[in-house]
N, C-alpha and C positions, 0 to 999 in steps of 0.2 A: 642374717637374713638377706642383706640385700649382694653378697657376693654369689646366692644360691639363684636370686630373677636372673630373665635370658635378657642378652645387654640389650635388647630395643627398650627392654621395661625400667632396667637400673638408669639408662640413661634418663628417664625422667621425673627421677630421682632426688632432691636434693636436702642434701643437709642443713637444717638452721642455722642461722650466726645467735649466737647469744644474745643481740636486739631483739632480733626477728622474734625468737622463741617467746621473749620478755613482751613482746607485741602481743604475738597469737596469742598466748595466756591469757594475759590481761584482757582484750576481747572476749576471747571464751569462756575458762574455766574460774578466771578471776572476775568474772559477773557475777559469781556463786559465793554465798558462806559453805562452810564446809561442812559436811554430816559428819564425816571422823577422817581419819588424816587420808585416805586414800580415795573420796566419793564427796559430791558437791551435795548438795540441799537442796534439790528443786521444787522447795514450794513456792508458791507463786510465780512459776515460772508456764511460759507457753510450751507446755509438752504436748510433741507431736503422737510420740506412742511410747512406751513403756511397757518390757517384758520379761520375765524371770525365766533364766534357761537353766536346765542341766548341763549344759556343757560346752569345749567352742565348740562342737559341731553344730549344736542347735545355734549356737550364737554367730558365727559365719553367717545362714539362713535368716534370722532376725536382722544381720547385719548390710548382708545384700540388698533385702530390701530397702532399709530406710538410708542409706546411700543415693544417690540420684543415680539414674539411671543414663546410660549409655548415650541416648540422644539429648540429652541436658548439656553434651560439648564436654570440650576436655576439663570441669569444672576442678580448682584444687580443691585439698585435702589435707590439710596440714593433722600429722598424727601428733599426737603430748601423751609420751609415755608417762605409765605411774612409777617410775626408775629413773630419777636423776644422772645416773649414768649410763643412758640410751640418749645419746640425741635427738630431738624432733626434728622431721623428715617433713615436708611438701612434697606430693606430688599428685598426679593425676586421679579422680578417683574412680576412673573405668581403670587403671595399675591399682587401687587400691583394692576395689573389688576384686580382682582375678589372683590376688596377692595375700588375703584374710587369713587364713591357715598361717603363714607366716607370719603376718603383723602380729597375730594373738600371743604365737609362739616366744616373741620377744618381749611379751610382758604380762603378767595376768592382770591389769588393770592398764587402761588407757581411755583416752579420747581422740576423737575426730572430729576437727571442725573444718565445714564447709564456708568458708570466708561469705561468698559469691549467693549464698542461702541464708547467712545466718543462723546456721544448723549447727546443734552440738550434738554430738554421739558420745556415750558413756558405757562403757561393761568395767563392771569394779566384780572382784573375785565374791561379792555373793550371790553373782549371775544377774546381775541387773543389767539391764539394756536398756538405757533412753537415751531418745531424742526429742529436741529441745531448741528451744530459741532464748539464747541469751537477752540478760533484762539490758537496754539500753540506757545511756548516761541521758537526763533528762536536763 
């Protein structure tokens, strides 16, 4: 995926350290008990929306939207692949946006969390889309 972005977009690009990823998890998708081994449990959870698609193209669409939008600043995006052997990526997510087609293509299940929001993005393969606000450590 990312040898195919044109370099203004790879270069803002970067790969996780093993902390790092161990970080972002733990804030995002480790907020979550698990529904089964690929998709988190959001009950009692602040979900922002929630949508069942046929397919990525619908899901890119569902995806753009609940993404922040262009004047929200260069907000990150750190992706968590559902592939232990795909490293998780930060980067921008107006590059995340323009880039969806791809991200999906490297994995049929993932997440996106927006640090900066609190936002967590989910499409697990039986076309689920949510987002979401992780529960906080009280």
């Amino acid at each position: 995926m990312l040898a195919e972005l044109p370099p203004a977009d790879r270069a803002h690009i970067r790969v996780l350290t093993r902390d790092e990823d161990a970080e972002y998890a733990a804030a995002s998708i480790g907020s979550f008990p698990l529904a089964s081994q690929m998709s988190i449990d959001w009950s009692g959870a602040d979900i922002v929306r929630q949508e069942i698609v046929d397919d990525d193209a619908e899901a890119i669409t569902v995806l753009l939207d609940m993404l922040p939008e262009e004047d929200a600043g260069n907000l990150e995006c750190v992706v968590l692949w559902g592939s232990l052997g795909i490293p998780s990526i930060s980067l921008p997510a107006a590059v995340a946006k323009r880039h969806l087609a791809g991200i999906l293509e490297a994995s049929a299940e993932l997440w996106m969390f927006v640090p900066a929001q609190h936002l967590l993005i989910e499409y697990n393969m039986l076309g689920e889309v949510t987002a979401g606000r992780p529960p906080t450590a009280d």
